[in-house]
C-alpha positions in Angstrom: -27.1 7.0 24.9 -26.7 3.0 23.8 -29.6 1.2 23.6 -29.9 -0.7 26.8 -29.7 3.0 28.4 -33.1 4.1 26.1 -34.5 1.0 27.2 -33.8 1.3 30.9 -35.3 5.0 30.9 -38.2 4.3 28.8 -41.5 4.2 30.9 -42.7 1.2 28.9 -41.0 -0.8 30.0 -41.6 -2.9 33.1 -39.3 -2.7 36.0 -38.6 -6.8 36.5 -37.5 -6.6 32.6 -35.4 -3.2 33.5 -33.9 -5.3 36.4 -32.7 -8.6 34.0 -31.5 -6.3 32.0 -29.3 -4.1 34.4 -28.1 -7.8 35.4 -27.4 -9.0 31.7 -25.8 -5.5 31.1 -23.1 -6.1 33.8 -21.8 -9.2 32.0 -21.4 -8.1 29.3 -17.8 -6.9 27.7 -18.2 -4.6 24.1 -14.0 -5.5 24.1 -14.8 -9.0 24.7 -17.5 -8.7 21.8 -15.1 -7.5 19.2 -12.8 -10.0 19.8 -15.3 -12.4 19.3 -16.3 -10.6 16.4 -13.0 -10.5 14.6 -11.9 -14.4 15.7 -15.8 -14.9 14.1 -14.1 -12.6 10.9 -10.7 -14.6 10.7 -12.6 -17.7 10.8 -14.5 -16.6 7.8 -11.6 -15.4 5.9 -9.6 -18.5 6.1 -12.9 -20.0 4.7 -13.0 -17.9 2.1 -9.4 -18.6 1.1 -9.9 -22.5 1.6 -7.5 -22.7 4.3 -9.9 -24.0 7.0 -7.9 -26.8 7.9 -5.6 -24.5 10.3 -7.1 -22.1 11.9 -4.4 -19.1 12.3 -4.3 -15.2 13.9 -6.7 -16.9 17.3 -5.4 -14.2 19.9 -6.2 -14.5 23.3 -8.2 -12.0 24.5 -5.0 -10.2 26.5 -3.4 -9.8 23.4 -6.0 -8.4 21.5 -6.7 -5.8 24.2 -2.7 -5.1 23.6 -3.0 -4.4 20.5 -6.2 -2.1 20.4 -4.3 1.0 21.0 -1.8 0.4 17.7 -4.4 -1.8 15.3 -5.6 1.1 13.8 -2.2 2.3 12.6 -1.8 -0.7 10.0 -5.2 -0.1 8.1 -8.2 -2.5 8.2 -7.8 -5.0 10.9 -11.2 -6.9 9.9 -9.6 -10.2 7.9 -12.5 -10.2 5.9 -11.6 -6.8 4.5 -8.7 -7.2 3.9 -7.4 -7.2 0.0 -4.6 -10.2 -0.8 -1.7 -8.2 -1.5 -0.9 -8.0 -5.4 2.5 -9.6 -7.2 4.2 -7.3 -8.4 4.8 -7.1 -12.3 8.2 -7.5 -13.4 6.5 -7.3 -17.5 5.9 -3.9 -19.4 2.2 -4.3 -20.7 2.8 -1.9 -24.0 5.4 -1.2 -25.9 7.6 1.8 -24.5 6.5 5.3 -26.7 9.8 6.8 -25.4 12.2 3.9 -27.5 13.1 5.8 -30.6 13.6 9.1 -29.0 15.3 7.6 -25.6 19.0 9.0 -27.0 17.8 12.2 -27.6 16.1 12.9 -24.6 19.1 11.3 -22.9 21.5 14.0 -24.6 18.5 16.8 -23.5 19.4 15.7 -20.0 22.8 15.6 -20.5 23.1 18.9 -21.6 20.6 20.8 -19.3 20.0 17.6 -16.7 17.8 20.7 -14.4 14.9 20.3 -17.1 12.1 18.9 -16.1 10.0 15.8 -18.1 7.4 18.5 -19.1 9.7 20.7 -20.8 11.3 17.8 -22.6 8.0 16.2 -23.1 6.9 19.6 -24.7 10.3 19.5 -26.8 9.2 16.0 -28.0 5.8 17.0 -29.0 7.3 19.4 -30.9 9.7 18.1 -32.7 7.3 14.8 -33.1 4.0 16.3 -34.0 1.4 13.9 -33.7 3.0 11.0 -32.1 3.3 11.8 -28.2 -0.4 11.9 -26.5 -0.4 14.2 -23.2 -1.7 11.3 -21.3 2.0 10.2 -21.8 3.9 12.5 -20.0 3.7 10.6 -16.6 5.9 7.4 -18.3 8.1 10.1 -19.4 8.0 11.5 -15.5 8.8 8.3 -14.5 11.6 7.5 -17.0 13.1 10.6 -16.0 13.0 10.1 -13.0 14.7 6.5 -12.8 17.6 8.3 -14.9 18.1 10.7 -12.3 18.2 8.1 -9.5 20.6 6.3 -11.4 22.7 9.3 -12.0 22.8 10.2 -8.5 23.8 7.0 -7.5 26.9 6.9 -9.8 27.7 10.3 -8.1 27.2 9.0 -4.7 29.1 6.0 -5.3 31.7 6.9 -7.6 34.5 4.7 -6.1 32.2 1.8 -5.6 30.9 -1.2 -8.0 27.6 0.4 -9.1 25.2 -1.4 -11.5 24.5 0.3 -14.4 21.0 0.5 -16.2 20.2 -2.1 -18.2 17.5 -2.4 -21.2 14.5 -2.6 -18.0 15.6 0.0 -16.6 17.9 0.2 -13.3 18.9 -2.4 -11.3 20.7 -0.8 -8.4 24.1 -1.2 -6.0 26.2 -4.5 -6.4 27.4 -5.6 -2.6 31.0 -4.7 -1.7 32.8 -6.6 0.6 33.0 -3.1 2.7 29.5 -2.4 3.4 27.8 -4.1 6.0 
């Protein structure tokens, strides 16, 4: 029950108010409202940001009503919370713990490629004592794991100019005249 409903059945209430109200309910449009609401949001945003000088994402309210039925798909639709998306870091921020012992986990794959980063992490830590921390094992994952791509990709594309890893790791499939 909304609001104006409670107040229209309440006994309270006189019936001249119950009638401005009925009349001041009929005007009024909730989808209206929220578009109102969010052009009052982007408004704020672009303050925010310092970019009031242009005024941008103003939809008419047709176009808004569009895109009701597919906003919710692509996350927050409120401008103001919304998160500026973040560069991303080309940099490693600590020195890679997996350096000296690349080669020999290299050969480890080489010679049983079906092992996982666990068991080779566990192989490490035993051979290393002392100087792999569990916490780790998810740069080894992920090391792994951007060997195996590359691998794959020199299977797949055997015949083709493929790009081989370099010292930051892999850089992916050189365009060939062929493939459009």
């Amino acid at each position: 029950m909304t609001a104006c409903e409670r107040l229209l059945n309440h006994p309270a209430v006189q019936i001249e108010t119950k009638k401005k109200l009925k009349s001041r309910c009929r005007l009024l449009d909730p989808i209206d409202l929220l578009h109102r609401i969010r052009e009052q949001q982007t408004a704020l945003a672009e303050l925010a940001c310092r970019e009031n000088s242009i005024i941008h994402g103003r939809d008419s309210l047709d176009q808004f009503i569009k895109q009701l039925g597919t906003m919710w798909k692509y996350g927050e639709v409120r401008p103001t919370h919304r998160t500026p998306p973040k560069k991303k870091r080309y940099w490693r921020t600590r020195k890679d713990p997996f350096e000296t012992v690349w080669q020999d986990v290299l050969l480890w794959l080489q010679e049983s490629p079906e092992s996982t980063a666990k068991d080779l992490f566990v192989r490490l830590q035993n051979e290393n004592p002392g100087s792999f921390q569990d916490g780790q094992l998810r740069t080894l994952q992920r090391r792994v794991r951007n060997w195996r791509q590359i691998m794959a990709r020199n299977l797949i594309f055997a015949n083709s100019d493929v790009i081989q890893e370099t010292e930051s790791g892999p850089i992916g499939i050189a365009k060939r005249p062929d493939f459009q």
